[in-house]
N, C-alpha and C positions, 0 to 999 in steps of 0.2 A: 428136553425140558419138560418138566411136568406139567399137567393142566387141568383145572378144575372142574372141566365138564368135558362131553363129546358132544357138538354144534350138528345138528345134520341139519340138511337142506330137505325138503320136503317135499318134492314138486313131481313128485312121480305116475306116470298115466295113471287117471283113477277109473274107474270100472262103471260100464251106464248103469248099473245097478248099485248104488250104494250100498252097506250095510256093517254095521258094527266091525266082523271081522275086517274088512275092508281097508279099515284106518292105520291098520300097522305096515300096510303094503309098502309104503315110503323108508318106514326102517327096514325090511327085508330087501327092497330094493338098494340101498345104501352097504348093508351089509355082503351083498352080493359083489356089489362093484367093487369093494372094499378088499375081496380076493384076489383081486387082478393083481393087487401091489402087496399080497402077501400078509394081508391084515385079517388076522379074526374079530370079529366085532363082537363078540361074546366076550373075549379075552378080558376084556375093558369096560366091563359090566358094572364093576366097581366106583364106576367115574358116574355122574347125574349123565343121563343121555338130555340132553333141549335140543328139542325144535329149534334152532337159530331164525330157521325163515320155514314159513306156510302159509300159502297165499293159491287164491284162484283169481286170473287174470279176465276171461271171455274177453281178449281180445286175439289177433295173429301179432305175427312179428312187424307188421306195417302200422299196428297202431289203430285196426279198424276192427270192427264187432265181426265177434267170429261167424264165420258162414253155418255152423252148426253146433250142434253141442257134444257130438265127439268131436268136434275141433278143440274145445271148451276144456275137455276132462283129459284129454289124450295131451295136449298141452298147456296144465296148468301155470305155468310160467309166465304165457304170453299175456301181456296188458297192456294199457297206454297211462304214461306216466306225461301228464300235460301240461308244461309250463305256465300256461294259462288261466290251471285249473277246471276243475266239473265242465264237460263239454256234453250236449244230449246226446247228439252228433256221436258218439267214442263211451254209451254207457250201455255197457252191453245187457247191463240188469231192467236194462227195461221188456229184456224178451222173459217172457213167462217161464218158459221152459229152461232157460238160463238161471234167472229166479231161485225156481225151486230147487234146480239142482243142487245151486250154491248155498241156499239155505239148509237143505238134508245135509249137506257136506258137513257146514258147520256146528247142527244141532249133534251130528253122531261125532264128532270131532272133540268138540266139547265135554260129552260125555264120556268119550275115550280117554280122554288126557287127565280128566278130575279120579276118574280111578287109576293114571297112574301109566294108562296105557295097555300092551298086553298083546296076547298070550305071550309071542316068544321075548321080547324083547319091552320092558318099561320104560317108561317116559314120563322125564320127571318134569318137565316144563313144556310151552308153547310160544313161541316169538311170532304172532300175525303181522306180516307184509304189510305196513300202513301208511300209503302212499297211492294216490292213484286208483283203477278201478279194483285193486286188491282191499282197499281200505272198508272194509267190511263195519268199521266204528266211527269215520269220516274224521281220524283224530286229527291228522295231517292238513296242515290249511288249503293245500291244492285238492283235498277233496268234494271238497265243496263250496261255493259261491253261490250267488243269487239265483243263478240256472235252475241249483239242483247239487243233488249230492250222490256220491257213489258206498256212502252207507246205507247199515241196514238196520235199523229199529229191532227187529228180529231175531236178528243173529246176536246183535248186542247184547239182549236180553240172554241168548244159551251162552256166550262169553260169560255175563255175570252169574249165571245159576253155577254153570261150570265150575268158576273160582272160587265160591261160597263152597262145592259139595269138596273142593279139592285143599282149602284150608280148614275144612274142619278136619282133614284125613293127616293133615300132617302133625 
């Protein structure tokens, strides 16, 4: 069956050192696995690659703030998704060095994606994980309550510049 685009997942260990090259690691890692079952992901070039999901969680699999932040980057994935909503208790962006990290993450992120992506492999879209301590823009109503929120002012703002430098491109 045909299809309009190719969805990757994004969530691949990211590196304590952020840095521009840095941001295509998720498709090279996709592209890799993608061997196992006999796919060239170059082949398919043709088709819009998006982001489907990219998200950084700082939490583990229990739902609790990660004990460090190679826990953080080495398992992007993990988060708490709270019924509840915004808990202080389960935000892991209150640690500093969490913070930042996540913030460099999405300032070079942003930047990456508005040109398109790059070197080996382009990227024509981004789908941010908006739910929970992934919700980097608190768009989701379980992100935030009276507590507090697990957005970022910050990061919203490289979102917006992002989109602005990446529709004047198209």
């Amino acid at each position: 069956m045909p299809a309009d685009f190719i969805g990757l997942s994004s969530y691949a260990p990211l590196p304590a050192n952020l840095d521009f090259p840095s941001m295509g690691r998720a498709t090279q890692t996709v592209a890799f696995e993608l061997t196992v079952f006999g796919i060239d992901l170059r082949k398919y070039l043709k088709k819009p690659i998006i982001f489907s999901e990219q998200g950084l969680g700082g939490c583990t699999e229990g739902r609790k703030v990660a004990p460090d932040l190679n826990f953080v980057r080495i398992h992007p994935f993990y988060g708490a998704w709270l019924t509840n909503g915004y808990s202080a208790s389960v935000d892991p962006w209150k640690v500093p060095a969490f913070r930042q990290y996540r913030r460099t993450l999405y300032r070079l992120m942003s930047q990456w994606a508005a040109q398109g992506g790059g070197p080996q492999y382009r990227v024509d879209g981004l789908f941010i994980w908006s739910v929970g301590t992934w919700d980097v823009q608190a768009v989701h109503p379980l992100s935030t309550n009276k507590a507090g929120t697990y957005g970022d002012d910050v990061i919203s703002n490289y979102i917006k510049q992002g989109n602005l430098v990446a529709n004047r491109l198209k």
